[in-house]
Structure formats: structure tokens, C-alpha cells
N, C-alpha and C positions, 0 to 999 in steps of 0.2 A: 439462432444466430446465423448470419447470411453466411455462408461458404464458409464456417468455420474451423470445418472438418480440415484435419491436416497440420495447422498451424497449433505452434507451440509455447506454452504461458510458462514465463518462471513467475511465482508468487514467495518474496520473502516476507519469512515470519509465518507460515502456512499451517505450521500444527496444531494452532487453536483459531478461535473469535474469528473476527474479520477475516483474516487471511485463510482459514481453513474453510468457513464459507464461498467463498470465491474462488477456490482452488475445485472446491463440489460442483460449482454452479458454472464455471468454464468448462470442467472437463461434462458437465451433461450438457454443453452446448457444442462438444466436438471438438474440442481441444483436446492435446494430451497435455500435462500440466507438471511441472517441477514445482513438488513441494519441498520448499527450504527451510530449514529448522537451526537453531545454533546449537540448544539442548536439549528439546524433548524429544526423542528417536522416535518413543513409542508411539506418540501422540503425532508423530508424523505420518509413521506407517499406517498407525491408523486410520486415516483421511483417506492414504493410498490404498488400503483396503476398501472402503466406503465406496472409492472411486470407483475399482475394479468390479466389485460387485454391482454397480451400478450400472456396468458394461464402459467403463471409461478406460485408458491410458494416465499410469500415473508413475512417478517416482520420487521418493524420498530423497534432499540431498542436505549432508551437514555441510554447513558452510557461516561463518561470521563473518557478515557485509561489509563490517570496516575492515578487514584484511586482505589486501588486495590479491596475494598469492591462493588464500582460499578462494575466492570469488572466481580467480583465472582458472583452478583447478575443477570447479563446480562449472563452468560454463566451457571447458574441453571436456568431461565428461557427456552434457548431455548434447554439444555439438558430435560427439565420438556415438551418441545412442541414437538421436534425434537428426542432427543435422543443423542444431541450429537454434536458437531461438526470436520468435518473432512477437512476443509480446511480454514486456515486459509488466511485472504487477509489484510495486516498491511499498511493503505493508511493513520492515520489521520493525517492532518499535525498541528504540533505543531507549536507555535508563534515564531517569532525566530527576531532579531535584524538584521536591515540592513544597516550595516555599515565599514568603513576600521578599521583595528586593531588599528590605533592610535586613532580610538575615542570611541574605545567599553569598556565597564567595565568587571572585571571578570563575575559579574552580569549577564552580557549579552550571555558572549562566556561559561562560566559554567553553567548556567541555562540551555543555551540550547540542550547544551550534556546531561547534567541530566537528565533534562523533556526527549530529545528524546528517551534515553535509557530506563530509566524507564516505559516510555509508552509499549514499546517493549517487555521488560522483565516482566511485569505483565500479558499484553493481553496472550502472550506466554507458562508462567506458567500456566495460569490459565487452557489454552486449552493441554496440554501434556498428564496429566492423562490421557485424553481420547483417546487421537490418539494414546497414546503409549499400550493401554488395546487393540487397535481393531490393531493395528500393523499396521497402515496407517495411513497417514498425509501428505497433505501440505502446508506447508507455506512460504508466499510469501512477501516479504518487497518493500515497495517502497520508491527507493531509489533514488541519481539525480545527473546527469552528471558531478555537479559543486564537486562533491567527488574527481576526476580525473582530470576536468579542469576545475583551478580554475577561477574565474570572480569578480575583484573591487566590494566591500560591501558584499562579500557574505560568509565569514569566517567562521561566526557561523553555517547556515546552511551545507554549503560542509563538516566542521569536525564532525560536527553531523552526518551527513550520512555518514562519510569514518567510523566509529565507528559504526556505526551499519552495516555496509559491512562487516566488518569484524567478528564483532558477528555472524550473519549470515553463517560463513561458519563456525568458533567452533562449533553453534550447528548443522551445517551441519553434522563433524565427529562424532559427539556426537550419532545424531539421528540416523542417518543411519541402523546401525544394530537393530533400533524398525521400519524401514519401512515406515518414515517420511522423506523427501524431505524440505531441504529449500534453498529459490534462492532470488535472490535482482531483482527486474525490474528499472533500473537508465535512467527514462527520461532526454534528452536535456529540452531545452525552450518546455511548452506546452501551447498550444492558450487555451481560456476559463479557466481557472483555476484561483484560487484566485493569487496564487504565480507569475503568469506572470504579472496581474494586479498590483504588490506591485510592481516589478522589469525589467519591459519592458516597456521605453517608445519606442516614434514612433523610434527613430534614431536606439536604440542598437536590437527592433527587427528586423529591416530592415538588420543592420548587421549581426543578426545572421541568419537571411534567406540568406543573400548573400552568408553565410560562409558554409551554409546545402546544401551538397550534390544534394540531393531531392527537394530542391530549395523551399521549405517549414517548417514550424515548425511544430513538435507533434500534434498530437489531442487529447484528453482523448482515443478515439476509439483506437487511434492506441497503447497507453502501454497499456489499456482493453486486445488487443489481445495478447501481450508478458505475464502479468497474466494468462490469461484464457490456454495460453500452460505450462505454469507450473502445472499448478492447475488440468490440465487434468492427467485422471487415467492412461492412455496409455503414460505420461512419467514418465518413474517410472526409470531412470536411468542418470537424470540430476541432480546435488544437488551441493552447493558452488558455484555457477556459479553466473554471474551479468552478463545481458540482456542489451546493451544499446540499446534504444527505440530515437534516435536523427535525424535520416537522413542520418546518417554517420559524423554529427558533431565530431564525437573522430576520426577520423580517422587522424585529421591533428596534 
């Protein structure tokens, strides 16, 4: 990663899956990296352990993204350690209802717009000041295939992310002329991760491997690495963009 060395990644949701992979694969590219966690401590430290030994910079931080007084006290903490943060990485997955629209409540399908969005736009705010003082920034959403193709029970989730896809690129045109970067990484199906365990039995992932290109599903590793090219200092002229991370599942 070009000149990575120095600058600093917060990654929410970082103690497992995706988020814990990209919190590995930045800090071995020379970042120091905030791992944020709501409630697995240990499974956080452990990452930060991983890191360490790895010869990386790393720190554990509890914080729940929809609360904005947490979120201020998580980003004066590693401004108070660090100085700051310059790259933002937005993995935490919020709870969301799995189910067809005729059996969901408002409850379900507006809760999880709200919660998602808000998680977003708090982590977000709270990190601007800074990147917009030093005139660099980026930030990275993680987003999911089901945005663009939809899949039986999965409503709440896919309009939750088409809504922040698109947030994503407003503050895309927003940021820009401060020198801030922000881009959506929208994984297919990924193995290991909570969300495949809630919504992949054996039958529909064997389908959606039949239907992948690559004749496989995602790994955490593999959208790690679609974040980790965003987030690198040498791409400083991609922004609005959404990265799909599937095998070529959108393709059909």
C-alpha cells in the first residue's frame, strides 16, 4: 500500500468476518488500525493481538455506532492516542429481520433503515472534522449485493444498503473538493460471517455457488482486499463508485 505507513483505519464491527480481516490486512499494509467492537472484547483483542504480532499497531475500542455519545467518546479517545483518524472502514452489521414483506412489520423494515442509516451518519460525522482539517480521507461502506439483486426474505437488509449506496455517493460529491474519497464494497454471499450463517442453508448456498462465476463464494479476505484498494493513499481518484466483491454473481 503506497505510503500507508502512519495513517489511521477505524474499522466498525472488527472482531470477526470481514471486519476482522481488514483490520489484519490494513494494519500489514502500515496502518495502525481501530478495532471497534459493540460486544465481543475478546474476540477483539484478539485481532489486536494477531496485529501486534504481526509487527502491526492496533487497539481495541467498545463503542455501539448508533450511539452518538459512544462513537464521540471512541473517536476522542484514539484522536487523544493517535491523532486522529484518516480512514474510515463502516463494516458493523446491524440486526435486521429476515423475512418476505407480507410478514414484516413497519417495525422491522423501518427500524432497519433507521438503525442502518444512523449508524452511518453518526460514525461519519463524528470522523469529518478531522479528515476535512487535514484535506484527506477515506471512507469505505460495506455494502451487499442483495441492494441490486434482490433474494426471498431479504428486504430489510437489501433497502437498508440500496440507501446507504446511495448516501455514499451524495457525500461522495459533497466531500470531494475536501480531499475525502468515499466508495461502497457490496459483497455477494460470504463464507464465515454471521450473515451467511442466519441466511445460507446447505441447498441455496450450493445454488449460489453453482450461479458464481468463480465457482465459489466470497471470503472475508477477499472484500478485505476491495477495502484495503480503496483505502490505499495511491487511489485518490475513485469515489461514488460500488465495488461488487461476488465472483461475478451480478453479472447475470
Amino acid at each position: 500500500m503506497t505510503g500507508a505507513t502512519g495513517r489511521v483505519a477505524l474499522v466498525t464491527g472488527a472482531s470477526s468476518g470481514i471486519g476482522a480481516a481488514t483490520a489484519r490486512l490494513l494494519a500489514a499494509r502500515g496502518m495502525r488500525v481501530v478495532v471497534n467492537y459493540l460486544s465481543s472484547s475478546e474476540a477483539a483483542e484478539e485481532v489486536v493481538a494477531d496485529i501486534a504480532a504481526a509487527g502491526g499497531q492496533a487497539m481495541a475500542l467498545q463503542a455501539d455506532v448508533r450511539e452518538v455519545a459512544a462513537v464521540r467518546r471512541m473517536v476522542e479517545r484514539v484522536t487523544a492516542v493517535w491523532d486522529g483518524v484518516d480512514v474510515l472502514v463502516h463494516n458493523a452489521l446491524i440486526p435486521y429481520a429476515v423475512a418476505p414483506f407480507w410478514d414484516m412489520t413497519w417495525e422491522e423494515l423501518g427500524g432497519k433503515l433507521e438503525a442502518e442509516m444512523h449508524a452511518a451518519f453518526t460514525v461519519t460525522k463524528a470522523l469529518l472534522p478531522g479528515m476535512t482539517e487535514r484535506r484527506w480521507g477515506r471512507i469505505v461502506y460495506l455494502g451487499t449485493g442483495l441492494s441490486r439483486r434482490p433474494r426471498e426474505g431479504m428486504i430489510a437488509l437489501g433497502t437498508a444498503k440500496a440507501a446507504l449506496e446511495q448516501f455514499a455517493r451524495y457525500l461522495a460529491l459533497e466531500l470531494g473538493p475536501h480531499g475525502i474519497t468515499v466508495n461502497v464494497v457490496a459483497p455477494g454471499p460470504v463464507e464465515d460471517t454471521r450473515m451467511a450463517a442466519d441466511v445460507l442453508d446447505d441447498a441455496l448456498r450450493q445454488r449460489q455457488v453453482a450461479a458464481t462465476p468463480l465457482g465459489r463464494l466470497a471470503r472475508p479476505a477477499d472484500v478485505a482486499q476491495a477495502v484495503a484498494f480503496y483505502a490505499d493513499e495511491g487511489n485518490a481518484f475513485m469515489t461514488g463508485t460500488t465495488a461488487a466483491v461476488d465472483g461475478g454473481l451480478s453479472m447475470h
